[in-house]
N, C-alpha and C positions, 0 to 999 in steps of 0.2 A: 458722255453717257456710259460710265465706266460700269462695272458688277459692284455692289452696293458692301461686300465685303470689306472689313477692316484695312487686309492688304492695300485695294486699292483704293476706297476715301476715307481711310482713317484721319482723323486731326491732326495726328500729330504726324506721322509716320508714313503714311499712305501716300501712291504713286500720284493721285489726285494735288497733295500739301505738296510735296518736291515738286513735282514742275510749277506748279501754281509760282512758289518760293525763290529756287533758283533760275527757271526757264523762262517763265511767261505769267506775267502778274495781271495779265489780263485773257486768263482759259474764263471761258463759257462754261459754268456748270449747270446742265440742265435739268439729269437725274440718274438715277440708278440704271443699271442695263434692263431693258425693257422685257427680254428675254428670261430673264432670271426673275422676275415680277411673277411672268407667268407662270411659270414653274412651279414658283412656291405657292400661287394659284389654286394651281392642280393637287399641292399636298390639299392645303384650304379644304378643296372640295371633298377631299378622299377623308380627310379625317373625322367626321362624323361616322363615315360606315366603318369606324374601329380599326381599319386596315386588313378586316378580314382576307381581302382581294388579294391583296400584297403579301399576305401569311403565305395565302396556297400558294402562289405564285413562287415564293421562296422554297417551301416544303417540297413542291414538285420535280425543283429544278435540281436540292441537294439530293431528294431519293434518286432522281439517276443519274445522279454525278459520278458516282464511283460505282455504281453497279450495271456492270456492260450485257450482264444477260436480260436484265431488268430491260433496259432499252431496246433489245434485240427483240424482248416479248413486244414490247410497245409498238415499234416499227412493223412487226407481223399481224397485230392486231389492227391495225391502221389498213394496212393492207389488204387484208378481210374484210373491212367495212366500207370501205371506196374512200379513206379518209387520208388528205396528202399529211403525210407524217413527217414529222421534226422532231428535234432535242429539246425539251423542255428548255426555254429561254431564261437568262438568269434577269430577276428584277432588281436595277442599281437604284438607290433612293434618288442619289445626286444629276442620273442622267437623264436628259429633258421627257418631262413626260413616259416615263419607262413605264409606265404601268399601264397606258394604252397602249404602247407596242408589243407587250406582252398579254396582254388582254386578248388582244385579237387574235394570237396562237392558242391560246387557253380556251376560245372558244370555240373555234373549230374542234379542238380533239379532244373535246371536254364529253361527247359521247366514247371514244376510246380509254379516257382514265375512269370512266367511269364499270366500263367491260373488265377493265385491266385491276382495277381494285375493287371489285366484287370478290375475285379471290381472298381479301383479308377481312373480308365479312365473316362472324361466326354463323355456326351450321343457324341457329334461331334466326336472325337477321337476314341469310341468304335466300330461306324459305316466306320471308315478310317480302322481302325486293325480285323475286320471282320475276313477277308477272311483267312489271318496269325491264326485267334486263331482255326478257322474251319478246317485250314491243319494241326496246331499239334493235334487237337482232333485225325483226321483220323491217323496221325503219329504212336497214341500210343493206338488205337482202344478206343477212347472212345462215348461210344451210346448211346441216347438219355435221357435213362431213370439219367446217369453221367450227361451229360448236364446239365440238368433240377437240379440235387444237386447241381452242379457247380453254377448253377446261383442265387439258396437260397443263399450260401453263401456271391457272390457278395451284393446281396439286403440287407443281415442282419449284414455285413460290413460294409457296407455305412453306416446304422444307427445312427454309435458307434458315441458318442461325442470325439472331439478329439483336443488337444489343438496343438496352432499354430506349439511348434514344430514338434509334431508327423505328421501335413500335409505336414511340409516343410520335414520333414524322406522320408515320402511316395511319397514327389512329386520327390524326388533325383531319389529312387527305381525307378520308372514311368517310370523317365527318360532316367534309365542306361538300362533297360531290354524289353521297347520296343522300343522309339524314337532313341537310339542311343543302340541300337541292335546288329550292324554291327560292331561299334566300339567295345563294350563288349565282343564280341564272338571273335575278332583278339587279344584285350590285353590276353584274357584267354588263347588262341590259344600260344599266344607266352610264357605265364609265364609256362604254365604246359609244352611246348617242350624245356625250355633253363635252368628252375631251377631247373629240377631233375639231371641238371651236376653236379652245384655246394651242392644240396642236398646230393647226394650220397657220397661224402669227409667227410661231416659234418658226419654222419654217421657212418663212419670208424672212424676215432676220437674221436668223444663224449664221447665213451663208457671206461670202468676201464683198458681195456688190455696195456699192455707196445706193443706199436706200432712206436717206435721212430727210427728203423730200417728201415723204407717205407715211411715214412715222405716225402723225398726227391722225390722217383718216383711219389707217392700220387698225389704230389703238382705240381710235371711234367706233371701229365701224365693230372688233372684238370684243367691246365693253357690253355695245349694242345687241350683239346674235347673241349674246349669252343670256342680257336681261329678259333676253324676250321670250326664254325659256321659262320664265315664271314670275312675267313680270307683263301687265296689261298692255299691249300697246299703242293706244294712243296716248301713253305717258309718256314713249320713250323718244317720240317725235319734238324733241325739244335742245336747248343748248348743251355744249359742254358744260359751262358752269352751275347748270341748274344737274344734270343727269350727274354731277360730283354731290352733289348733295340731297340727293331725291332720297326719300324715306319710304321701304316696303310697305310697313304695316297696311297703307288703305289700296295699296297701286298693286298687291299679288294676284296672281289668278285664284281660281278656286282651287282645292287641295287636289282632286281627280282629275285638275285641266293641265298640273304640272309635266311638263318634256318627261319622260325617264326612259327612250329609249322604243325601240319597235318592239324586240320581245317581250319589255314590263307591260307595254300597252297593250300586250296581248293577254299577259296575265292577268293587267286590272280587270280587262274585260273579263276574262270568266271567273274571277274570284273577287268581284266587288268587295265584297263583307269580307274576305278572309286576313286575320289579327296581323298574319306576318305583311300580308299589303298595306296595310293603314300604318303597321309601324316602320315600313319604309317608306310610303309616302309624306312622313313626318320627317322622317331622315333626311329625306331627298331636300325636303322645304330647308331646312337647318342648314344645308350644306350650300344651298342657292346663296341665302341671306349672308353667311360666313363670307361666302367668296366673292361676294360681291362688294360686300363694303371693304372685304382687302383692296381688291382692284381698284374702287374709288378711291382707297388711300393711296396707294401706292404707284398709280398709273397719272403722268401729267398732264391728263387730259383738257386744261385749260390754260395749258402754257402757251402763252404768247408766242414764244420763239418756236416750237414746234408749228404752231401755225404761220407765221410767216415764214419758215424753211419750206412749207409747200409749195410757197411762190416761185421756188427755184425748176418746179419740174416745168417744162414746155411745155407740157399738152395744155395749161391753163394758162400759156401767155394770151395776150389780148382783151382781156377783161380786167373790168376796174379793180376790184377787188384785190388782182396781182398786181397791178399797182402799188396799190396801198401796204399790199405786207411787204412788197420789195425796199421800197423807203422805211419802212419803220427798222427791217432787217438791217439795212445802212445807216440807220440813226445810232444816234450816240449810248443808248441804252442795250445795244445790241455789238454789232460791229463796225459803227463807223471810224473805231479804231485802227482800223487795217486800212482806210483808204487815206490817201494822202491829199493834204488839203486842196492841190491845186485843180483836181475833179469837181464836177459837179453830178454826184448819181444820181439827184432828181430827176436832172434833165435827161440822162443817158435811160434811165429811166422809163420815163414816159416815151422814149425812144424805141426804146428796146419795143414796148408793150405794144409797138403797132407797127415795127420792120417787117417790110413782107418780102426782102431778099435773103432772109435766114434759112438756111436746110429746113429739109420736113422733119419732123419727129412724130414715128409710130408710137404708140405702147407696146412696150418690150424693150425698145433700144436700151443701149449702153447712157444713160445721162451725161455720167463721165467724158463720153468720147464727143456728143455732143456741143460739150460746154466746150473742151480741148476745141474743137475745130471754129467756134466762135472767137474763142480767145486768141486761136491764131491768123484772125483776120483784121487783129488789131483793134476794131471795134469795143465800143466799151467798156475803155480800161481800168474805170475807178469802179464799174459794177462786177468787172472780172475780178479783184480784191476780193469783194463781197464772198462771190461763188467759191473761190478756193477756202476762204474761210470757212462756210456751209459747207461743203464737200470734203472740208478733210475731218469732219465730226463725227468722232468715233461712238458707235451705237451698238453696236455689237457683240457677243460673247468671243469673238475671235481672237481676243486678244492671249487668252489662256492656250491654246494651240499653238503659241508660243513656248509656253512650259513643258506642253509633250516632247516638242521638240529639241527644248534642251535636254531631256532624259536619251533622246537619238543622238545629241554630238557627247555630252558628258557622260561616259559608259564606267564601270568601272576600271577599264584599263587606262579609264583619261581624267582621276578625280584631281590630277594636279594643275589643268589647263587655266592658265590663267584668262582673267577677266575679256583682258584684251584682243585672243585667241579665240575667244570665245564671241565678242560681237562680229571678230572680224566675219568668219565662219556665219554666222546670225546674218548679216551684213549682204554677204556673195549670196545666199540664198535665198534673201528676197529680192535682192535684185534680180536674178535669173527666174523668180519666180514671176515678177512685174511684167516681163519681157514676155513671158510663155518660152522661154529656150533653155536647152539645157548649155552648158559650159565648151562642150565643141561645138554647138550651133554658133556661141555669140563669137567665138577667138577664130571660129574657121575661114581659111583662107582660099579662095578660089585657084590659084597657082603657087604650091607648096612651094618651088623653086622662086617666082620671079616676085610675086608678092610682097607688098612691105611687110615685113616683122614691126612689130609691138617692141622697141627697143627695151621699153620701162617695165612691161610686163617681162620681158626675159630676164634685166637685171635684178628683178623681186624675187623671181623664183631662183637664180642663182644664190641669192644672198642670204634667204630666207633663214636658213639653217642657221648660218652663221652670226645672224642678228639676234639671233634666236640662243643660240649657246650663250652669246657675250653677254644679254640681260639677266640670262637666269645666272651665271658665274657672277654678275654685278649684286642681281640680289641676294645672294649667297654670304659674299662679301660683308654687305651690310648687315646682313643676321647675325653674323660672328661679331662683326665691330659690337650692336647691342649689346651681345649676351658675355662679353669683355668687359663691356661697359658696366653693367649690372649685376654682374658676377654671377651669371646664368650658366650652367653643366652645358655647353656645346652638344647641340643632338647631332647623333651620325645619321648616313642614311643606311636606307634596305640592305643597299651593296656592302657597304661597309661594314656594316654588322651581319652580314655573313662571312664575308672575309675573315673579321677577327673571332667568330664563332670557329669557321674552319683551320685557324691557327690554335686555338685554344684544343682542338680535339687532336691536332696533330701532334703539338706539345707533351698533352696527356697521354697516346699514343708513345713517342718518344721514352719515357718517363717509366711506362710499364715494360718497352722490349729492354730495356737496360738492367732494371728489376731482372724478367726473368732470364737473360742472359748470365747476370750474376750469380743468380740462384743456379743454375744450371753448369757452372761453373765449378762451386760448391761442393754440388751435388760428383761430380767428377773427381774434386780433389779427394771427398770422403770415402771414395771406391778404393780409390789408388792407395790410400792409408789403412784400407783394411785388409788388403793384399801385401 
């Protein structure tokens, strides 16, 4: 269950076709990463409300990016109002869910920006919003002697020189946080009430544990809290295959019964009738219906294999049911590839499904360690096949924090690091990552003196360097034979062409003190002849 990008299931090209190709002609393709589904979820839902959210969000964050007074007001003004103050957070489109996590900053101090850019209000407009800046004063107790700072800052704001874009920043901010006030406070209302659903999934997933067991409920149970936001529920009381293809039109709520958050509900309330609520209530509905029929598409909420992978958790051993997904799991349409004929996992099977000598299993444990200590009691072993197969199925985004971390060994004082050098490295640190140890935990020796040494490991690091010269001298070698071969200009390296740079100036060097020694020479003889 890779990330659905080219890189990794492209047709031709993608990590998905290579190993498929050269490695293993029999991978399980299930679906895309389930994480990155939701995600794009979240754009879904957001792009009906224009991205307004995400404008300010951005505008805020570049006004005090490079302006250190600018923030220092902000932080004082925060401080005056009893409001915990931070840096305006930046919004990444790409990182999970960014727009809730910056929401809920944006909400909190969305009465201090709004204190704080009153000052770029004109004098007409500051005497229209009066009364509103005098009721959050009273709001958050702030008295006179506050006021009176409050309003240095305005004055000594205004001052600043400020080039066309930074007006047209400020005039967006102006815009979102008092003129269209009403509207700002129902998008935030609705993102921070509808995107901690699809949040909280990402979360369960993101992280290292083998989770591929709850996959299926996970995805059931987040398809489910979402519909139910604007969707009847005794509708949703039904199968996967049917809730894949269930149609809104007659199963919506009514248009005022829709979720949009604690603060919208507070505003439906007292502005029943008012335009800009009925035209976000229609918004709200559009971006329900969008993002739900992504999710039906995109999410495998009727896959076979995801449901009998839940077979694998223990809390649901002993019921027939996990029976049943366990052998289909082991059938030949799944992975009875991996088990070797002379097993029979039926019977281990129905064995397993009513052993009452197996460890306890809470919810919470390790599954992984679990299954390990099953597996090492020899017990069954063509069903143990099984479970390594489900257990090493990768579901995850983690595979790209892999990438980060080659930006950590590959720096640029090491863009020459061959391939090899580079898994090896790859290689030691997930191994010591597997372990939980660092490199003197795993090699440490209880008696420095009497202790056996690691013969092979000393001979490696003795040798290293020198295996290391010989290959790169080797393919050196081979470069040149090529570019002999083909009648290619031999490249020099860095050194080397500095070297012959620093002959060529000495030369020149050389060349001009012989000049003006000569001249100089000359110039002597022509003295002496005028005398």
């Amino acid at each position: 269950m890779l990330d659905s990008c080219n890189v990794m299931r492209g047709s031709k090209s993608g990590l998905e076709t290579r190993i498929r190709d050269k490695h293993c002609q029999t991978l399980l393709d299930i679906d895309g990463d389930s994480c990155h589904h939701i995600h794009n979820a979240a754009k879904r839902f957001a792009a009906p409300f224009c991205h307004n959210l995400e404008q300010l969000f951005t505008d805020l964050h570049t006004d005090h990016l490079w302006a250190s007074d600018q923030v220092h007001y902000l932080m004082e003004v925060c401080e005056l109002m009893g409001i915990p103050g931070t840096n305006p957070q930046r919004f990444t489109a790409h990182r999970w869910l960014s727009a809730y996590d910056v929401g809920i900053s944006t909400r909190r101090m969305l009465p201090a920006y709004k204190v704080l850019y009153f000052g770029f209000l004109n004098h007409a407009d500051q005497n229209l919003y009066m009364d509103i800046l005098e009721e959050i004063y009273r709001d958050h107790g702030v008295g006179e002697r506050a006021k009176a700072r409050i309003q240095f800052f305005h004055q000594d704001l205004r001052k600043k020189g400020m080039t066309q874009v930074g007006k047209d920043r400020k005039e967006r901010v102006v815009k979102k946080v008092w003129f269209e006030s009403l509207n700002t406070n129902l998008h935030l209302s609705v993102y921070l009430g509808v995107l901690p659903i699809l949040k909280e999934y990402v979360m369960v997933f993101q992280g290292s544990q083998t989770l591929v067991h709850k996959l299926h409920d996970k995805q059931l149970e987040v398809v489910t809290s979402f519909m139910a936001c604007f969707v009847k529920a005794e509708h949703l009381h039904t199968t996967p295959k049917k809730l894949v293809e269930m149609e809104f039109s007659d199963k919506m709520l009514p248009l005022r019964e829709l979720y949009v958050g604690p603060l919208a509900e507070k505003l439906k309330a007292e502005h029943p009738q008012h335009p800009i609520v009925l035209q976000f209530l229609n918004t709200v509905k559009t971006a329900y219906i969008s993002t739900a029929a992504y999710m039906q598409k995109k999410l495998p909420l009727n896959s076979r294999t995801l449901q009998a992978l839940s077979a694998l958790d223990p809390l649901v051993r002993g019921h027939s049911e996990t029976g049943i997904l366990l052998k289909r799991l082991s059938g030949p349409e799944m992975m009875g590839h991996l088990v070797p004929p002379q097993f029979d996992v039926p019977l281990e099977v129905v064995k397993f499904n009513v052993d009452r000598t197996l460890p306890l299993y809470l919810d919470g444990d390790s599954m992984v360690t679990w299954w390990a200590n099953i597996m090492a009691t020899g017990k069954y072993p063509g069903l143990n096949h099984v479970v390594k197969g489900g257990l090493s199925i990768f579901h995850g985004p983690m595979v790209e924090s892999s990438f980060s971390a080659m930006g950590d060994i590959i720096s640029q004082k090491r863009t020459s690091m061959s391939m090899a050098t580079f898994n090896a490295i790859q290689t030691t640190k997930y191994a010591l990552k597997s372990r939980c140890q660092t490199a003197i935990q795993m090699f440490k020796r209880e008696n420095v003196k009497l202790s056996t040494v690691d013969k092979a490991l000393c001979k490696n690091i003795r040798t290293a360097g020198t295996k290391d010269k010989t290959r790169r001298k080797q393919a050196l070698l081979k470069k040149k034979e090529r570019q002999e071969e083909f009648g290619c200009q031999p490249t020099t390296s860095a050194e080397q062409s500095r070297k012959i740079a620093v002959e060529k100036d000495r030369h020149v060097r050389q060349i001009a003190a012989q000049k003006r020694k000569k001249a100089l020479e000359l110039l002597v003889q022509a003295k002496k002849a005028k005398k």
